[in-house]
N, C-alpha and C positions, 0 to 999 in steps of 0.2 A: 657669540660673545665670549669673552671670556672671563673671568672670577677675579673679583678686585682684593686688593691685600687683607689678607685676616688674622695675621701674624707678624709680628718683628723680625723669627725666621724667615718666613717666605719673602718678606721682602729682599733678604740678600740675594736668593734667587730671583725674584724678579728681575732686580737686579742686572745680574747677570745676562739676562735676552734682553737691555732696553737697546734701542735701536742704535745701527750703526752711528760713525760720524758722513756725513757727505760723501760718496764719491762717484765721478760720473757727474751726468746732469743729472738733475730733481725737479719736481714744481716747487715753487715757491712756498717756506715751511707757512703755517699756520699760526697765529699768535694764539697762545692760550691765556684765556681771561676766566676767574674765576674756577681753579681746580676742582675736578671731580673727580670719582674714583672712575681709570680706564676700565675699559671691559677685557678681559684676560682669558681668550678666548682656551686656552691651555687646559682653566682651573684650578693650577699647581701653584699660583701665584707671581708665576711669572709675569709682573702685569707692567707695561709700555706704557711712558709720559703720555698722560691725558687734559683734557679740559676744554671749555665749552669756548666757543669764539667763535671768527668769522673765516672764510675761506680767503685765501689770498689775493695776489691783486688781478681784480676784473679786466683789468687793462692788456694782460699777457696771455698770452695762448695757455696758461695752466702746467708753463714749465720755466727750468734756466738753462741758461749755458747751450741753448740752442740758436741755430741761425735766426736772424729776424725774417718778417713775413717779407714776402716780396713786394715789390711796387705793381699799379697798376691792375691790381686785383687777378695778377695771375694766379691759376691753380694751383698748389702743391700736390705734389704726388705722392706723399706720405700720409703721413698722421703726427697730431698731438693730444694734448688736454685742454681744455676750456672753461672756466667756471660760470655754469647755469645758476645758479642759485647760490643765497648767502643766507646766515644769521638764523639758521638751523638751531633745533636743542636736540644734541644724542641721536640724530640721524642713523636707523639700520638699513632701510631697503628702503627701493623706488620701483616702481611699477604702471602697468594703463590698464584700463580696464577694457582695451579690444571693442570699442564702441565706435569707434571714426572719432571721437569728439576730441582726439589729440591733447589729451589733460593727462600729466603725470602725477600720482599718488604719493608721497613721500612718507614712509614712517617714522614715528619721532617715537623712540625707548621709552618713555612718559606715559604714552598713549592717545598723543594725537598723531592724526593721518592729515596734514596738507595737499593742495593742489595746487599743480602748477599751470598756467593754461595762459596761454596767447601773451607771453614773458614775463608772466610775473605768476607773484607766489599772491595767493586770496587772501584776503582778512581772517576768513571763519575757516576752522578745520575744516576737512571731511567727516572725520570722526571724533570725539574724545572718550576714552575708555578708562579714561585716566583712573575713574574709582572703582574699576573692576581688575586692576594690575599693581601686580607687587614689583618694585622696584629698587627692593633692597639690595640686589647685589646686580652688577651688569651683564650678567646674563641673564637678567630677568628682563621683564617686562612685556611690553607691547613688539613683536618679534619680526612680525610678516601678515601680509594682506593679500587675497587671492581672490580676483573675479570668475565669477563662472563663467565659461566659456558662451554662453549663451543670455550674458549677462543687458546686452542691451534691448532684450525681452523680458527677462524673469527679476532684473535687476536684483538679483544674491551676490554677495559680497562675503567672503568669509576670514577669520582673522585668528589669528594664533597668538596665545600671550600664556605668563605665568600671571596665577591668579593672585588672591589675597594669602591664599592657605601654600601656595610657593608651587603649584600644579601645573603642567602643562596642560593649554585647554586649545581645542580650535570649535568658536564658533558658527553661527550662521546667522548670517543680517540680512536686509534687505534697503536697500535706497527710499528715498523717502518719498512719496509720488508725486507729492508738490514743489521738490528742488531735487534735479539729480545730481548738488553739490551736495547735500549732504546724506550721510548713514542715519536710519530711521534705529535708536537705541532700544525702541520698545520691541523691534522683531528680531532679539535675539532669542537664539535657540543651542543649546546646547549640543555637540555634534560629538568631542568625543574628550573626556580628562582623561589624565594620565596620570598618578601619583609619581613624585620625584622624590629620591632619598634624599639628596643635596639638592641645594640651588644653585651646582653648576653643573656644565653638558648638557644644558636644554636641546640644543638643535634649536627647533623654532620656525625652517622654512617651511610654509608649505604653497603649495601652484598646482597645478592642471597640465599632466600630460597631454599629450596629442593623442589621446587615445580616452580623453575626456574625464578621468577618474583624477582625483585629488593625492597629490604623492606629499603626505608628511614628515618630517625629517626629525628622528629623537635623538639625541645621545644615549651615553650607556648609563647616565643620572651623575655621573660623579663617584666620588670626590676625585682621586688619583690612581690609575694604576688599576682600573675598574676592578674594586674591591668585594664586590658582590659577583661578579664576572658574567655582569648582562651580555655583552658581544656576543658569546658564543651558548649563549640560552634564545633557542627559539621559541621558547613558552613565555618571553617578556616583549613587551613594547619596545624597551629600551635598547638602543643600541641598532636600532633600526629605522630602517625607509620602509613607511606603510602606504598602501593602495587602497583607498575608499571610495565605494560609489556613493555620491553624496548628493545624488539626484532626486531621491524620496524629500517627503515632506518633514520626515526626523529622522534626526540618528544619521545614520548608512547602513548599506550594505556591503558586502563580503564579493569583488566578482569573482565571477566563477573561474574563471584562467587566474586566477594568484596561485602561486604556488605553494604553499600548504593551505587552500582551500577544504581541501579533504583530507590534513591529518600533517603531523611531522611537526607541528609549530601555531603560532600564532595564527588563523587565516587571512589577519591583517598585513602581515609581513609580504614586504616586496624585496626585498635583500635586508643582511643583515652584516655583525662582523664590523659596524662603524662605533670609532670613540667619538665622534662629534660633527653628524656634518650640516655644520655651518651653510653653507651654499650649494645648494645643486641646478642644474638647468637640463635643457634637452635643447638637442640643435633643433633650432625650426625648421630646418628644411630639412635635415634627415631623421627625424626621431633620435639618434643616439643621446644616451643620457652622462652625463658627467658630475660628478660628486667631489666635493673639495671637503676632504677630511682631516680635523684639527688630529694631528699628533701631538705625542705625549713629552719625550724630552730631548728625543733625534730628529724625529721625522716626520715632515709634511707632506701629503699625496694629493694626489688626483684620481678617482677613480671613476673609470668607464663601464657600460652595455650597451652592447650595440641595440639598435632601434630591433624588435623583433626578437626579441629574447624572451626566455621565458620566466624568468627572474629568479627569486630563490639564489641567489649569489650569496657567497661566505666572503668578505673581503677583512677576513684576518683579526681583526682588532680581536681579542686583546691577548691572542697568540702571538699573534705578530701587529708590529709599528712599522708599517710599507713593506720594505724587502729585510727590516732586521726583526730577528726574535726577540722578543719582547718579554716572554714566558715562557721558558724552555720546561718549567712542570706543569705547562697545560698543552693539552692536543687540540688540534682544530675539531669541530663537529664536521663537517664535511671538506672537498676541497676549497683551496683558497684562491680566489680572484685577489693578485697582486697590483699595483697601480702601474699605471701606464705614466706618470711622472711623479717625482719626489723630489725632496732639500732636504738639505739640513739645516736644522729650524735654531742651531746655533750660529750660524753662519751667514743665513739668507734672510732670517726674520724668527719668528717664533708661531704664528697661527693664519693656514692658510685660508685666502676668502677666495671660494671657488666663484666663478664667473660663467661667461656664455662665447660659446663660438658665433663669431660676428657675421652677419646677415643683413647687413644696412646695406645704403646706397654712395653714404656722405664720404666716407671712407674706403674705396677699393684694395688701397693697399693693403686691411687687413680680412676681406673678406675670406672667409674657409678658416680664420685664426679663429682659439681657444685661448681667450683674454683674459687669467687671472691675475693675482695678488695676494701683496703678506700684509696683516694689518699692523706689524712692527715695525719694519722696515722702510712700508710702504712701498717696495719693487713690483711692480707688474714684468707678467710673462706672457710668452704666447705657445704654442701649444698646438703642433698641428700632426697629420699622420697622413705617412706617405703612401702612394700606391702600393707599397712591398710591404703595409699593415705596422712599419714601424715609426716611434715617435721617435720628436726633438721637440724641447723646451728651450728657448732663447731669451733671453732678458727685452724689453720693448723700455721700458724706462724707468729712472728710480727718482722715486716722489718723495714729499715729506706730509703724505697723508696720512690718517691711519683707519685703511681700508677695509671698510663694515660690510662692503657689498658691494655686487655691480650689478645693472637694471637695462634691461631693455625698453624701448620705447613699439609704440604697434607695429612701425615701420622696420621693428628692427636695429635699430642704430641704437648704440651705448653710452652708459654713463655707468660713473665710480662715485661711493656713498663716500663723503668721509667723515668720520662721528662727531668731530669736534665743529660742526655746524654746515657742511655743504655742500654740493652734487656738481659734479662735470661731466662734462660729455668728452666724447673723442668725437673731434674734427678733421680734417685735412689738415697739413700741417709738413714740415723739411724733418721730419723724422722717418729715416730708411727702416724698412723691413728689416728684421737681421738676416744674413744669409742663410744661418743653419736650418733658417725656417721653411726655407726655398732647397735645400740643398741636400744630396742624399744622404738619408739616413745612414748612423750606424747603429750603435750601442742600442740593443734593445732589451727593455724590461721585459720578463716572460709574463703574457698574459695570465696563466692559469696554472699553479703549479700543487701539489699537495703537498700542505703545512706540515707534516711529519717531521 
């Protein structure tokens, strides 16, 4: 998320990033009912028209200016958007809990978690955590939920929020044994706090690699221009993707393949060098991992590891903002993993919401794509990489959401959060692939270069 205004200054910058005017097709804007402060996901105050309402019309495939459906219930061979759900509060993530029972999870900033199951949304939360989360600025709160991967045995559920004292916490719950709608509130366990200088640059996601361990996502704590300069301290939490085995009865442990297990850093750190990432995922069918990290006043990335890596990546921050110097009187600690795509976050939007390479059924045309988004602008991209190892980033469509996250379902098939109340999926639909996404690469970003 991103930091709401805190000043009359920063407002002119905010300002300054609020989203384009239209152009191109969109989905249909969003009516905002009762203002809140947006989430800015930046920090810097650059913070995008916000406020709580309903998702637009159910009636439409969840865009405009597109062809209509066809008659006779033929197929499309594309893709669009669709609105699943309405009448959300502060919607960040959606998620399953890997059970067959096809029920999506919704998190609401607040601190409740709904369910979605068999078209509709349930009367009673999942969860309410609501008096264990601070919620004063938008990047706080109730963040991300994570089922253990072996969850429809041991039913743990574990959840990541800022606390009352403004901490990053993730804890450890268990379902309740007489409704597995709801979270049993008395088995929480504390798994692991973080002290936060500021309350912004939480990070906040955390999930389950395919390799079973819990990957955590911190920022570098804030405020702007990482002022203590976590990124490139590997004796901090902050600023970092941590790896927990969280398999024990308390706490976690440390596995033994992290790479500073035995010295150089944190043992918790699995890569480091991030100002904020917001959204990370792993492809499910190949392991590779993908990170959508907030830049600071240029630049929005993506940043990759291949599946089988052994971690311990530098990706720059707060040396470097993507491929520009950011700190010309600071040196990297080690070398720099540069991103495999970028924007410019005055141009394209202001804070990138990383997503997931698509692995559904519903949708062929974008299967093998890497489906992100900007939560300003609301633009999604796709994101793929050729046999010859090089990328292209192509435009897929531009919306008038303002995109907190995208979520997978068990099968695989996607949906996009939008914060001001509501969740869509991607369906079949007369929207073409872009060629570049199909077509031979050129321009390639260098994967690995040293930051010197």
């Amino acid at each position: 998320m991103l930091l709401a205004v805190l000043a009359a200054a920063l407002l002119v910058v905010g300002n300054s990033c609020a989203p384009r005017e239209t152009r191109g097709d969109r989905a249909p804007a969003v009516p905002a009912a009762a203002p809140e402060p947006a989430p800015d996901r930046d920090g810097d105050g650059r913070t995008p028209q916000a406020g709580t309402g309903q998702a637009g019309d159910a009636g439409a495939a969840g865009t405009s200016g597109a062809p209509g459906a066809r008659g006779g219930g033929e197929a499309f061979p594309g893709f669009d958007l669709a609105p699943l759900v309405q009448g959300l509060r502060e919607p960040l993530y959606v998620t399953h809990a890997g059970d067959g029972s096809g029920r999506l999870f919704i998190v609401e900033r607040r601190g409740t978690v709904r369910i979605w199951r068999d078209g509709r949304l349930l009367p009673e939360p999942f969860a309410d955590l609501g008096p264990l989360v601070a919620t004063g600025g938008p990047e706080q709160g109730l963040l991300s939920i994570a089922f253990h991967p072996d969850f429809a045995r041991n039913g743990r559920v574990f959840a990541s929020y800022t606390d009352r004292d403004g901490h990053s916490v993730v804890a450890r719950y268990r379902v309740r044994a007489d409704d597995p709608d709801r979270l049993d509130p008395g088995s929480a366990e504390m798994v692991l706090r973080v002290e936060q200088p500021y309350a912004n640059h939480n990070g906040g996601l955390i999930l389950f690699g395919p390799d079973g361990y819990l990957y955590v996502g911190l920022g570098d704590g804030g405020w702007a221009g990482d002022p203590h300069g976590h990124g490139q301290n590997r004796n901090t939490l902050l600023g970092a993707l941590l790896r927990l085995d969280v398999d024990g009865e308390r706490g976690y442990a440390i596995p033994a393949d992290n790479p500073f297990a035995r010295g150089g850093g944190r043992p918790e750190i699995w890569a480091f060098g991030l100002r904020n990432p917001w959204r990370f995922s792993f492809d499910r069918e190949t392991g590779d991992l993908y990170i959508g990290d907030v830049g600071q006043d240029a630049r929005e990335e993506i940043d990759f590891q291949p599946a089988g890596d052994r971690g311990g990546r530098n990706y720059g921050w707060s040396v470097w903002e993507g491929t520009r110097r950011f700190r010309p009187d600071r040196e990297p600690v080690s070398e720099v993993t540069f991103p495999v795509a970028e924007y410019d976050n005055l141009e394209d939007g202001c804070a990138v919401t990383g997503g997931y390479v698509y692995r559904g059924q519903a949708v062929p045309a974008l299967r093998g794509v890497y489906v992100f988004g900007d939560f300003c602008s609301g633009t999604i991209w796709g994101l793929r990489r050729g046999g010859d190892g090089r990328w292209r980033k192509a435009e897929l469509l531009r919306t008038d959401l303002r995109i907190a996250s995208f979520g997978e379902d068990e099968a695989g098939e996607l949906y996009v959060v939008d914060y001001r109340g509501a969740v869509y999926r991607f369906v079949p639909g007369p929207r073409q692939l872009p060629p570049d996404l199909a077509a031979p690469l050129g321009h390639h970003v260098p994967d690995s270069l040293h930051g010197a």
